[in-house]
C-alpha positions in Angstrom: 0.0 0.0 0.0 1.3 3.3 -0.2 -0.2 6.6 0.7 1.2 9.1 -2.2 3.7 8.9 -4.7 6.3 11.1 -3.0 6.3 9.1 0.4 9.8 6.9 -1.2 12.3 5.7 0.8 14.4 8.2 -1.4 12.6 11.1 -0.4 12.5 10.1 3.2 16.9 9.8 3.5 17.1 13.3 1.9 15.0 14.1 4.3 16.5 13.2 7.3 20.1 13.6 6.0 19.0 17.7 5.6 17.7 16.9 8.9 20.8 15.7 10.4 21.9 19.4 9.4 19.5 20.8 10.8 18.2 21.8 7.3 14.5 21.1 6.5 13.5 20.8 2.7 11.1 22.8 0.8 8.4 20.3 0.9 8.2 18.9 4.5 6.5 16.2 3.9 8.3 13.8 6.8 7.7 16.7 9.5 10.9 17.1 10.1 10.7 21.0 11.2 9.1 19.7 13.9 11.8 17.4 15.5 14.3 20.0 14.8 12.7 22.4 16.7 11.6 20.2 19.6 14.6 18.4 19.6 15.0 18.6 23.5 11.7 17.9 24.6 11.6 15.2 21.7 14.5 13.7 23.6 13.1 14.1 27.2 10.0 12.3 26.2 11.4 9.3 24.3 13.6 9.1 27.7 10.3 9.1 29.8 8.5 6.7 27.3 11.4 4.4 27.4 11.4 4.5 31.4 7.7 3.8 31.0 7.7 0.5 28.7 7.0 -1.7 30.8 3.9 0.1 32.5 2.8 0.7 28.9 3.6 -3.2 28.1 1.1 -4.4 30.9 -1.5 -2.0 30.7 -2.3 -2.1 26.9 -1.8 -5.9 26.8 -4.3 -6.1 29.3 -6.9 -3.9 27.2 -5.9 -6.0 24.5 -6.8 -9.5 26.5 -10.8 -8.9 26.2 -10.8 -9.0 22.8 -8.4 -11.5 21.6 -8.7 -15.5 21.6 -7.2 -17.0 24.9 -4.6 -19.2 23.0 -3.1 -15.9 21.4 0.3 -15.2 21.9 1.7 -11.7 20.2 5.4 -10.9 20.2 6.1 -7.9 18.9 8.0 -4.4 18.6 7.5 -1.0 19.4 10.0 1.5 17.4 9.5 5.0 18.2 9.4 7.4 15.0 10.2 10.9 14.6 10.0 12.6 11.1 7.0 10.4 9.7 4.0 11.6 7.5 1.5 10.3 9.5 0.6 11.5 13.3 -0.2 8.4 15.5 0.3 5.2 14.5 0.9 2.3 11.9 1.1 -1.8 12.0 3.1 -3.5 9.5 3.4 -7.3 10.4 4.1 -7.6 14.3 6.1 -4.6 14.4 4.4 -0.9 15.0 5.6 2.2 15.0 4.8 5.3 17.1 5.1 9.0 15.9 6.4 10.6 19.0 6.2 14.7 18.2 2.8 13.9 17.2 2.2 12.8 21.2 3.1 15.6 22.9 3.5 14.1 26.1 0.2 12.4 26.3 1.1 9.2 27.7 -2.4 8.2 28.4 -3.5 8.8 24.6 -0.1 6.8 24.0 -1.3 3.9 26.3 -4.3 4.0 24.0 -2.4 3.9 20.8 0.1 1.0 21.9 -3.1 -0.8 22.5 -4.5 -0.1 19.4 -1.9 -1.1 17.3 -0.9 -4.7 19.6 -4.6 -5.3 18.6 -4.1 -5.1 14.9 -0.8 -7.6 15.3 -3.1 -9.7 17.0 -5.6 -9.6 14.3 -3.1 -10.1 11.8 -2.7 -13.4 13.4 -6.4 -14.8 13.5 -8.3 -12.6 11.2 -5.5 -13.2 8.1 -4.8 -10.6 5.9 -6.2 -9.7 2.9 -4.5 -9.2 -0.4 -4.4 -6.0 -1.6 -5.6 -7.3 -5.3 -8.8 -8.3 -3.3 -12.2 -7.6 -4.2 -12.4 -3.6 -2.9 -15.5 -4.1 -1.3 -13.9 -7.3 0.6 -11.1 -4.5 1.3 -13.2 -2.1 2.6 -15.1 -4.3 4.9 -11.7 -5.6 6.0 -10.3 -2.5 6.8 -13.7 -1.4 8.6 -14.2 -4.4 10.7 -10.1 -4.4 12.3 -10.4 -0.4 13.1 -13.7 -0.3 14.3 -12.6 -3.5 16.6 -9.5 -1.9 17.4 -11.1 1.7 17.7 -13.9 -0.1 20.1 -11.2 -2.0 22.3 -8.5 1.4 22.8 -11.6 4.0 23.1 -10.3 7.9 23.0 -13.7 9.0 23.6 -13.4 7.4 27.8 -10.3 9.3 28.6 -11.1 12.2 31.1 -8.9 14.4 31.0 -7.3 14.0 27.6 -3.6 15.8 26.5 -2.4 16.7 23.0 -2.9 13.6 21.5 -6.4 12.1 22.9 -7.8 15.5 22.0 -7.0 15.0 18.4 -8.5 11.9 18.5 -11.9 12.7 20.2 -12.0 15.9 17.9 -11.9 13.3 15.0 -14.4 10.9 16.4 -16.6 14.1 16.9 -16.2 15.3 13.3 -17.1 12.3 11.8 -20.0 11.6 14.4 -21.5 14.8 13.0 -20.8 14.2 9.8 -22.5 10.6 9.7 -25.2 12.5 11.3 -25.9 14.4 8.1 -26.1 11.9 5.6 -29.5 10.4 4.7 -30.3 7.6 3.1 
């Protein structure tokens, strides 16, 4: 799958090598600007999420018990990003990978997203995959059924007090509330 044409692994090392100076291209399409200019607090918190793993570790694994099969076992990887075109989140196999400028210190909306994406490893393991030369209504169905289960299971709408990150996600969970509320049929 891939997202736009200009999202190539090319693109991404000239990137991060102007990055590296702290130069940002024209077209910031990896967000780097970001990470240059929040380069201390960007290291702070990858400190404070690394001293938190295992807290993280125990409490999204146990949001992600109710709704996987017993006989389960998921092993997989957390790699925190900076400089990525997405904010939040992305699965590929049993690996996922966390935009941390996009977080902004909300470790609860973090918990949530670590959750999220352990469930979609797990799903990857009983709910198969399906080929991307698949039927697109098989697809879309697909893709609806593991977001809305793994939407359902890590909730951003029951977090209190929500920071940076949570709030972006209710806000989108709002907008498309309303939205839905607007179509007829």
């Amino acid at each position: 799958m891939r997202l736009r044409s200009d999202f190539t692994i090319d693109n991404y090392l000239a990137a991060r090598s102007a990055a590296a100076r702290c130069e940002v291209l024209d077209r910031d399409i990896f967000r780097f600007r970001e990470v240059i200019d929040r380069k201390s607090q960007l290291t702070t918190e990858i400190q404070a999420i690394g001293q938190k793993q295992e807290v993280f570790t125990a409490r999204a694994s146990h949001m992600v018990r109710e709704l996987s099969p017993q006989e389960m076992t998921y092993q997989g990887k957390a790699v925190l990003m900076v400089g990525t075109p997405s904010c939040g989140g992305w699965s590929v196999g049993q690996n996922f990978y966390l935009d941390v400028p996009c977080i902004k210190g909300d470790h609860e909306g973090l918990l949530y997203l670590v959750a999220h994406e352990i469930y979609h490893g797990v799903q990857d393991m009983f709910m198969g995959i399906v080929d991307d030369d698949a039927d697109p209504v098989v697809r879309l169905f697909d893709t609806i059924i593991r977001e809305g289960s793994a939407q359902n299971l890590a909730d951003v709408m029951l977090i209190e007090s929500p920071g940076a990150y949570s709030t972006l996600g209710q806000s989108a969970i709002k907008k498309t509330a309303a939205a839905c509320q607007r179509i007829s049929i």
